[in-house]
C-alpha positions as CSV (number, residue, x, y, z in Angstrom):
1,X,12.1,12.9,19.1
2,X,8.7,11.3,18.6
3,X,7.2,8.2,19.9
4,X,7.0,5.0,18.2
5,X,4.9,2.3,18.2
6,X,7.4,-0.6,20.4
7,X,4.4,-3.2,20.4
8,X,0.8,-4.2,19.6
9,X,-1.6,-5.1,19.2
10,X,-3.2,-6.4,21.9
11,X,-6.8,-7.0,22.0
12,X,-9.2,-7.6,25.0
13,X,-12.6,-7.1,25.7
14,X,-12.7,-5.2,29.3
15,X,-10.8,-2.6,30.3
16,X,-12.1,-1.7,34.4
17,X,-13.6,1.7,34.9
18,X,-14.7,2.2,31.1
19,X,-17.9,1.1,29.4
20,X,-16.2,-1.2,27.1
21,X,-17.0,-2.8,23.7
22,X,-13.5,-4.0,23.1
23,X,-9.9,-2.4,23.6
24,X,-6.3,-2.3,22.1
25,X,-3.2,-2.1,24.1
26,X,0.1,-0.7,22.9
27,X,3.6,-0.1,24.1
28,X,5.3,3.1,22.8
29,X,8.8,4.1,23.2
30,X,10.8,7.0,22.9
31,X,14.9,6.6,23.5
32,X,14.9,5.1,27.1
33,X,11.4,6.0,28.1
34,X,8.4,3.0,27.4
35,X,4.6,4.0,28.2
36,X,1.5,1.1,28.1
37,X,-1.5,3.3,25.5
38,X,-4.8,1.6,25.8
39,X,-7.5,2.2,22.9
40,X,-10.8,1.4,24.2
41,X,-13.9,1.5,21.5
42,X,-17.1,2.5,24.1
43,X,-19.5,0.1,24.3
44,X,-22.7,2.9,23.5
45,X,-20.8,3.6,20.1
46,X,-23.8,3.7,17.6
47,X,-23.8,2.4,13.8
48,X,-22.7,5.8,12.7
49,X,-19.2,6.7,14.3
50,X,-18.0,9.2,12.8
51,X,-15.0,9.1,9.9
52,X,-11.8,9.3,13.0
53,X,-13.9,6.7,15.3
54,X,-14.6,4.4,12.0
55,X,-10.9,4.3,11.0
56,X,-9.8,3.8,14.6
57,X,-12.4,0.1,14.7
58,X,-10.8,-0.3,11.3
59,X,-7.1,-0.4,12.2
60,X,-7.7,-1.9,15.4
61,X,-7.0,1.5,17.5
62,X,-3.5,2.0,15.1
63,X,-5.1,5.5,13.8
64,X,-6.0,6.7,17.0
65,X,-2.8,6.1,18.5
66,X,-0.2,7.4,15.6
67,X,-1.9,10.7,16.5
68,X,-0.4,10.0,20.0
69,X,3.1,9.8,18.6
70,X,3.7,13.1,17.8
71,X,2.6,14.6,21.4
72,X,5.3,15.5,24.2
73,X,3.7,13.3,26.6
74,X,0.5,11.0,24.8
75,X,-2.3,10.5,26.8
76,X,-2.1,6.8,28.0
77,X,-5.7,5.9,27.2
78,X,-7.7,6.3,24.3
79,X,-11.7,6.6,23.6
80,X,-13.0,5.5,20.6
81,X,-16.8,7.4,20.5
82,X,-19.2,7.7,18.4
83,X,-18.4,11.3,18.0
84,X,-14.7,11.4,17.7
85,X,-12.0,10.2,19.5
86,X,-11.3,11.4,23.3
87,X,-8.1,11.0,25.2
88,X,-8.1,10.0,29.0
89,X,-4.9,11.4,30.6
90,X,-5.2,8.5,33.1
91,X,-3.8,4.9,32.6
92,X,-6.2,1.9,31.7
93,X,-5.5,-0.7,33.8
């Protein structure tokens, strides 16, 4: 059974511990189980992301994370680069 999107988005502008430009939280669920997913855009992201880290600022981190819901057990923080996309393991509180 995959994950789904239960909530979000959320948007603030600091997440602590990252080098943030702006972040999206999310709730996901799957049957009985919830997780919190943060997508944080880096703050050092240049004017020339590439195509994944574009259509991530585009949909407000919804791109990044459907490629969360698919996974046995997501990543709970996302980062938006200017290179790609890179999943923290750890939460983003």
């Amino acid at each position: 059974m995959n994950w789904t999107i239960a909530s979000g988005p959320t948007e603030r502008d600091q997440v602590e511990g990252y080098d943030t430009g702006r972040a999206w939280d999310y709730s996901i669920a799957r049957g009985d189980e919830e997780r919190a997913v943060t997508i944080i855009v880096a703050d050092s992201i240049s004017e020339r992301p590439a195509p994944e880290s574009l259509e991530a600022i585009t949909t407000h981190g919804r791109s990044a994370l459907r490629t969360l819901l698919m996974q046995e057990d997501p990543a709970r923080c996302v980062v938006i680069t200017t290179s790609g996309l890179r999943e923290d393991p750890a939460s983003a509180d």
